[in-house]
KOLNUTOR-395406 format. One record per atom (N, C-alpha, C): x, y, z. Coordinates in steps of 0.05 Angstrom, whole numbers, plus 5000, padded with zeros to 4 digits. Example, Ala and Ser with C-alpha at 12.3 -4.5 7.8 and 13.67 -1.06 7.14 Angstrom:
2
526448865156 524649105156 526449345156 525749555142 527349795143 525850015157 
! end
This chain:
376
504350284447 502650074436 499950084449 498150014434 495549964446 495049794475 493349944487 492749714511 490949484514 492149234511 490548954495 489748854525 486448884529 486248794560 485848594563 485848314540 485148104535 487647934542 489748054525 491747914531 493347994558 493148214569 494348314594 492848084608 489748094604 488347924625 489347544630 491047514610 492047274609 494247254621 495747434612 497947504627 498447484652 496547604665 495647614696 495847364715 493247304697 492946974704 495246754710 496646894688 498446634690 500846714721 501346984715 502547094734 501747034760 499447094759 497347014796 497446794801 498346544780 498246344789 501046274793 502746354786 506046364799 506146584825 503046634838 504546824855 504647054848 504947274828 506447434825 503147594820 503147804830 500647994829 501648234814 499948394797 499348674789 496648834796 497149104810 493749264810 495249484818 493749674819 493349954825 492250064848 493250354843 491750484884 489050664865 487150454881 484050584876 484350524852 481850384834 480950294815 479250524796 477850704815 475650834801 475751104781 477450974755 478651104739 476751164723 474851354713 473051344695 474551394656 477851464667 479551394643 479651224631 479251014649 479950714647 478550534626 475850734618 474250624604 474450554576 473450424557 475550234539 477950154540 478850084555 482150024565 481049854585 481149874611 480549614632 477549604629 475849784631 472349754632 471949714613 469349604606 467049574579 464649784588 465249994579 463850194585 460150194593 459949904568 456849804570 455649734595 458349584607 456749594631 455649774658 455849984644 455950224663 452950474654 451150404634 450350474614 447350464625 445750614639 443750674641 441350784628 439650664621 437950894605 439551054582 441350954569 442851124545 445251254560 445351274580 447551564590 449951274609 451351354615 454051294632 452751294654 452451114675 453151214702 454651224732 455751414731 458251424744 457251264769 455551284782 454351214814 455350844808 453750714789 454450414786 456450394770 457350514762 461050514751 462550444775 462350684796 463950654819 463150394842 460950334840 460050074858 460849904845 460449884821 461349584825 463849454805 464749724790 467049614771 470349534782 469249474808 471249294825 471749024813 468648974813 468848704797 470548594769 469348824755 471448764732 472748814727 475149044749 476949024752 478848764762 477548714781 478948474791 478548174772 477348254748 477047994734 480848054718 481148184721 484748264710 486848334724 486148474745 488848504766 488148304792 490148334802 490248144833 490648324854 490648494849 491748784871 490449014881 490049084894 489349424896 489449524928 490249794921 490849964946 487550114948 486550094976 484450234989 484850435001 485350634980 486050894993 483951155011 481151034996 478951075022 479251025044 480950815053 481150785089 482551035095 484351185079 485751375094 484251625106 481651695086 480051865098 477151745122 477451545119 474751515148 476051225147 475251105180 475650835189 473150665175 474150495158 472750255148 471650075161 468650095155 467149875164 466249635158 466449465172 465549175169 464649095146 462249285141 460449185120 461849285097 462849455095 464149715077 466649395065 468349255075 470349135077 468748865056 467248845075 465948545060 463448685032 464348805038 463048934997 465248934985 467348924994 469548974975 470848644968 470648584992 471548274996 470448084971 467548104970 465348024959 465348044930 466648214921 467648314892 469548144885 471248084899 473448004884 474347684892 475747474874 476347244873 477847194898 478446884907 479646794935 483146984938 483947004917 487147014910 488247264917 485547454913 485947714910 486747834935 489048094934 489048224964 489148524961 487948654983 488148924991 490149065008 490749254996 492649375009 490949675026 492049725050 491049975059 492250185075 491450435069 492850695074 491050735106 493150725123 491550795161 490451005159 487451075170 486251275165 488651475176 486951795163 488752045168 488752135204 485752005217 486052045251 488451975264 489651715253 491951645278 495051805270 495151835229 497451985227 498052295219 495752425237 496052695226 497152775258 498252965263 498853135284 496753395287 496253505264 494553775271 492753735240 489553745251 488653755226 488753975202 489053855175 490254155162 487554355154 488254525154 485454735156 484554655113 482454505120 481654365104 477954255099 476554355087 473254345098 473153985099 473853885091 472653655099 473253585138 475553755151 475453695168 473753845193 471854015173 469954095194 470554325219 470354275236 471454455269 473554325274 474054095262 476654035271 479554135260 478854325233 480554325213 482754635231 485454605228 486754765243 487754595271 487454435284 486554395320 488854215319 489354135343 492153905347 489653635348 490953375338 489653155336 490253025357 488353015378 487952875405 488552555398 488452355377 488452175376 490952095349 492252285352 495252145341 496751965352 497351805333 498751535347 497551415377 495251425371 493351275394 493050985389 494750875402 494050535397 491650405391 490850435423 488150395428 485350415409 484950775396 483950685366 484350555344 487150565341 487750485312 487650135320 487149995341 486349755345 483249675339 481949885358 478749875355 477849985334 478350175315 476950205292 478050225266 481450095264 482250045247 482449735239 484949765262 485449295256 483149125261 480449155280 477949065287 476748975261 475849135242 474149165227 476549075206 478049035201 480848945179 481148635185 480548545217 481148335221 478448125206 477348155203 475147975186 475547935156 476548155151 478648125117 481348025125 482647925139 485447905147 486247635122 485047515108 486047305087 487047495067 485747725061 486147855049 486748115046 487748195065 489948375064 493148405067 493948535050 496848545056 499348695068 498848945069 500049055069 498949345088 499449465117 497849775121 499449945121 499750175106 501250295097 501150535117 502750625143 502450975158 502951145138 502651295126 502751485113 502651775124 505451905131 504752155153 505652335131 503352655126 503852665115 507053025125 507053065105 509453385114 509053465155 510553395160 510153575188 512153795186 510954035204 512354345210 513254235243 515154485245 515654545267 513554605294 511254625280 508654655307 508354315312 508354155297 508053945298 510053725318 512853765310 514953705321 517653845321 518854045341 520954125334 523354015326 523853705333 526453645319 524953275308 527153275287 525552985277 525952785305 527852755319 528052555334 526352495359 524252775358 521652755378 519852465352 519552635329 517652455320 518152095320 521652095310 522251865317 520751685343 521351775367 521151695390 518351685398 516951805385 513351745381 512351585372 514251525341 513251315330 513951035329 517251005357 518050705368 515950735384 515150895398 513150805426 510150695412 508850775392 506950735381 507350415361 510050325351 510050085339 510649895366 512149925385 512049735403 509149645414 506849785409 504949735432 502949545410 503449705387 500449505361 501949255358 499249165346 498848795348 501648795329 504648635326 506048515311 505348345288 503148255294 502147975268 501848065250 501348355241 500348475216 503348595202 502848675180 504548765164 505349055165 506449235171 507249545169 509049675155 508949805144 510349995125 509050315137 512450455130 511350845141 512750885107 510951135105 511351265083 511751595093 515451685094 515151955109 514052205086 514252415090 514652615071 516052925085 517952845106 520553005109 522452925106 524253045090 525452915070 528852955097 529153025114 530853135128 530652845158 529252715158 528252595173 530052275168 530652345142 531251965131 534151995147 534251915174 537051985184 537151695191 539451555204 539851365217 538751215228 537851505251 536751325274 533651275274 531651395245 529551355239 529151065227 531251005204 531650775197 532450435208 533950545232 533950335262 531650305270 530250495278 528250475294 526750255278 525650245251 523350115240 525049865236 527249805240 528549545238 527549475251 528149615283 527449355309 523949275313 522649345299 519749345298 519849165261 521249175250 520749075227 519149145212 519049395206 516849545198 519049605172 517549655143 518549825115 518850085123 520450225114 520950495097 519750435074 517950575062 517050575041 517250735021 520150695011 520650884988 519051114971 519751334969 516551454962 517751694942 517351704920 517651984894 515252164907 515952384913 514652574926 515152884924 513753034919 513953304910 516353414929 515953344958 519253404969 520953214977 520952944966 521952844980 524752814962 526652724968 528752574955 527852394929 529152394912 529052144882 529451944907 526751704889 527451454903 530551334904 531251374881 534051284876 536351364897 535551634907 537251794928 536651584949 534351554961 532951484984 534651174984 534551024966 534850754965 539350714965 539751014961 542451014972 544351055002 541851125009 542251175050 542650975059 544051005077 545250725091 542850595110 541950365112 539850255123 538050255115 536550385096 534750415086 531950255083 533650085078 531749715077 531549635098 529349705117 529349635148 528549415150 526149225135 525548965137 527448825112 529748815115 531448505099 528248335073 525948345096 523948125076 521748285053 522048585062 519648755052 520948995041 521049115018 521749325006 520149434986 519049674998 515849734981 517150034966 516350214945 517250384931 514250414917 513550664926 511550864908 512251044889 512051114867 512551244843 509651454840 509651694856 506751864862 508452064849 509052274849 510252554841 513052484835 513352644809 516552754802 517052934830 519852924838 520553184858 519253454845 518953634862 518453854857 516053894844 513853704836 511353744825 509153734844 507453894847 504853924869 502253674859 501353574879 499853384871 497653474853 495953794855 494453814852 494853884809 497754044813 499653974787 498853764771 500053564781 499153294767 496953214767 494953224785 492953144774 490553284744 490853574749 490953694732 491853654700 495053604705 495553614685 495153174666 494353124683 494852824679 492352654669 490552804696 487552674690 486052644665 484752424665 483752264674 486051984671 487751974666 489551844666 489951614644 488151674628 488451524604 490351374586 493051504593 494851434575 497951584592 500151414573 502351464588 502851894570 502851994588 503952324576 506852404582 507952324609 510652334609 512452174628 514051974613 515651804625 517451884646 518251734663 519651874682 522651654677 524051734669 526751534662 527751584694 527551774716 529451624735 528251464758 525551524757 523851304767 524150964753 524651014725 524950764712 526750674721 529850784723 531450644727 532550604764 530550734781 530150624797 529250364807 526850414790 525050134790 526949864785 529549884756 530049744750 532349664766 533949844786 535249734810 533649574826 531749664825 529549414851 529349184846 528849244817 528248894800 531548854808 533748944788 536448824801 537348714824 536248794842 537048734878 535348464887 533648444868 531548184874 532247974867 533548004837 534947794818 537447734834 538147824848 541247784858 539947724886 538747684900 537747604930 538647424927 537747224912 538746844913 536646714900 538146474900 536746254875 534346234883 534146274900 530346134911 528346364896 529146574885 527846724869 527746714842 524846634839 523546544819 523946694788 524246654763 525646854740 522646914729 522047224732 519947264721 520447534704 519247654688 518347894674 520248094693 522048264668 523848474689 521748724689 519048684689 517948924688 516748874728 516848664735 515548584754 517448624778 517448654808 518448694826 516748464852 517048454875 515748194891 514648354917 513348134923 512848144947 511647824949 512247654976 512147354971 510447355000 508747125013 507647055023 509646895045 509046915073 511846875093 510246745117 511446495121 511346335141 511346585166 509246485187 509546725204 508446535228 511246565253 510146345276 509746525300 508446615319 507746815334 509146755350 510446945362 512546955386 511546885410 512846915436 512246875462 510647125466 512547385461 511047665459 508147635447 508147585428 505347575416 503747365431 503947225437 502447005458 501347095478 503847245495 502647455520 500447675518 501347865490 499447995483 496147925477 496547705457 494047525453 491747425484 493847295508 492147245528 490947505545 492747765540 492348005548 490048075541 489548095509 487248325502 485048055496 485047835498 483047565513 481547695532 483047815551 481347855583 480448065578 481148385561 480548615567 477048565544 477848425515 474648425512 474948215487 472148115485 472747925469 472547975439 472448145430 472948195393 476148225385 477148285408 479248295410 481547975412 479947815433 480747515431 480147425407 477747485393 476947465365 478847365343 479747685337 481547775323 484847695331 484947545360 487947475357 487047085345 485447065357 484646685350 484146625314 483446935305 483246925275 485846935264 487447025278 490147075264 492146795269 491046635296 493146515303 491946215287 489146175285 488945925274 487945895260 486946135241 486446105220 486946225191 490146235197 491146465184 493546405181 494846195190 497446195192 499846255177 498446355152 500946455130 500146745126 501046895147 500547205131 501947315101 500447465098 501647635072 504147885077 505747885066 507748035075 507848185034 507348435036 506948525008 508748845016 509548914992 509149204989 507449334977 507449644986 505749764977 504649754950 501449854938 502549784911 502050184903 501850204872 502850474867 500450674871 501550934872 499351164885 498051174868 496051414857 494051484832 493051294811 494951424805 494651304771 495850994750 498250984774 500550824771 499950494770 500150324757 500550074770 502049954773 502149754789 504749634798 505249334794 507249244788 508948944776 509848804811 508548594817 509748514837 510348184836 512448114854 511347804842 512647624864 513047404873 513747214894 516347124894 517747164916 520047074923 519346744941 523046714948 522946374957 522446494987 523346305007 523046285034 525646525042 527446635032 529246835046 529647065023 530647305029 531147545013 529347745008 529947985004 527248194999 525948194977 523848364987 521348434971 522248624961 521048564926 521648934921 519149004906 517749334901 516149434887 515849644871 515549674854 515749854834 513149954824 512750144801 509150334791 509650404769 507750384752 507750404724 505050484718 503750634703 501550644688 500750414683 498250464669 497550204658 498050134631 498350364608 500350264584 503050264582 504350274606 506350284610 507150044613 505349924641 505849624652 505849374623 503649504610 503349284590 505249344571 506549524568 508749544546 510949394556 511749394581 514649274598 515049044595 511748964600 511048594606 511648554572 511748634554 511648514528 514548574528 516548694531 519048654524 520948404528 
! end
């Protein structure tokens, strides 16, 4: 069916105001045009132009979704000003989701020109606390009403990287014990040999997501969501829908772009998705009856521990942007956002609000996809 952005846009509304959000990872679809954009406004001198397309059709994006993943943070640390242009775009309600730049989760940079002299070399600042405090959560903490969700994203590691998964494990308990707790975390792996036990404990005791992920190697989500433990946060269960198994990204983009329209359904992604929605509906009554095209993520009373107290008077003394950023979180913030991821590329995603107990779940859809689901 046609994509009616008028009525999706109502749709929304009504949805955002129960709580329940829809958006996409990265907005700047130049597909998108007659379908979410009004092309006119982009229209220079007679011609298109892409430069104020991309500045500022945030805006009218966000006059229709409630959501979006900032998948620019993954390639450079976001700045202040960079954050509050984005902020600035969009209504009070709205939230961002973000991918941790590629400095803290790469192990060796991949021989790749954007990485310069560095491309090939072991990454001196993997799983470095210390930065990913100062030039990630710093500059995040001034958007903190409005963000939801930071997604690690590590991507394939080799054997130069780590010889057995349970080194990487043990890197990455020592690296969640030390960052600030108040924020939200989700890991997104891509060794598919890795989803063992004791990886899945580990992000319990930190309360961190597994973040379900369709991936050129990874396991069918559906596989993934059959491992025992899997669901490490009970309150957060995030699921990306990016690659069929066995398809190369560069494949799909290729074959997909500009992303205009649905070209091939994925039925076991669908009926993944639709275990997620199932597992939500059955959490308990305090969960709200919405659209089975939609999946949740709900907003969570959040009271700071003794631990976090200690830490707070800690990084008080060592400097003050840092006391900043814990006094912004503790008193003026008091209801963080607890979200899942929302979908990679092209995909968008159905999410929507749970009661005070039970998980989150998330699912990805196109965009004539999403609007086909929501009308059933």
């Amino acid at each position: 069916m046609p994509f009616d952005r008028d009525a999706l846009k109502q749709r929304l509304a009504a949805l955002a105001a129960r709580k329940v959000f829809i958006g996409t990872s990265s907005w700047k679809y130049s597909g998108w045009r007659g379908l979410l954009y009004d092309e006119a406004r982009y229209v220079y001198r007679g011609k298109f132009a892409q430069t104020r397309f991309e500045k500022n059709c945030l805006t009218e994006y966000a006059e229709v979704f409630k959501t979006v993943c900032v998948d620019a943070a993954y390639y450079s640390f976001p700045s202040e000003a960079y954050l509050a242009g984005l902020a600035a775009q969009v209504p009070a309600d709205f939230r961002f989701t973000f991918k941790v730049t590629d400095d803290i989760t790469l192990k060796h940079f991949p021989n790749l020109a954007r990485f310069g002299r560095r491309a090939g070399q072991p990454n001196p600042h993997f799983l470095d606390t210390d930065l990913f405090e100062r030039a990630f959560l710093r500059p995040c903490g001034t958007l903190l009403p409005k963000v939801g969700l930071l997604i690690f994203e590590f991507s394939k590691f080799y054997s130069a990287d780590f010889e057995h998964g349970r080194d990487f494990i043990a890197a990455l308990d020592r690296f969640l014990g030390r960052i600030p707790p108040e924020w939200n975390y989700g890991v997104e792996l891509r060794n598919r040999q890795w989803l063992v036990p004791e990886y899945f404990a580990m992000l319990a005791r930190h309360r961190v997501a597994h973040v379900f992920n369709s991936w050129a190697d990874m396991p069918a989500v559906s596989e993934q969501m059959a491992l025992p433990g899997s669901v490490t946060n009970p309150q957060l269960v995030g699921a990306r829908f990016l690659l069929k198994p066995g398809r190369k990204y560069q494949e799909a983009v290729d074959q997909f772009s500009p992303y205009a329209r649905v070209q091939e359904p994925n039925p076991e992604a669908r009926a993944a998705g639709a275990r997620l929605i199932a597992g939500g509906a059955a959490a308990g009554p305090e969960r709200k009856t919405l659209s089975t095209s939609t999946t949740g993520w709900r907003a969570m009373r959040w009271r700071p521990s003794a631990r976090w107290w200690r830490r707070r008077k800690a990084s008080a003394q060592r400097t003050p942007d840092r006391a900043l950023l814990r006094h912004h979180c503790a008193i003026e913030t008091p209801r963080l956002i607890r979200r899942a991821q929302v979908a990679e590329l092209h995909h968008a995603v159905a999410v929507d609000e749970r009661g005070d107990r039970g998980p989150v779940r998330q699912v990805g859809w196109s965009l004539q996809e999403a609007d086909e689901l929501m009308n059933r």
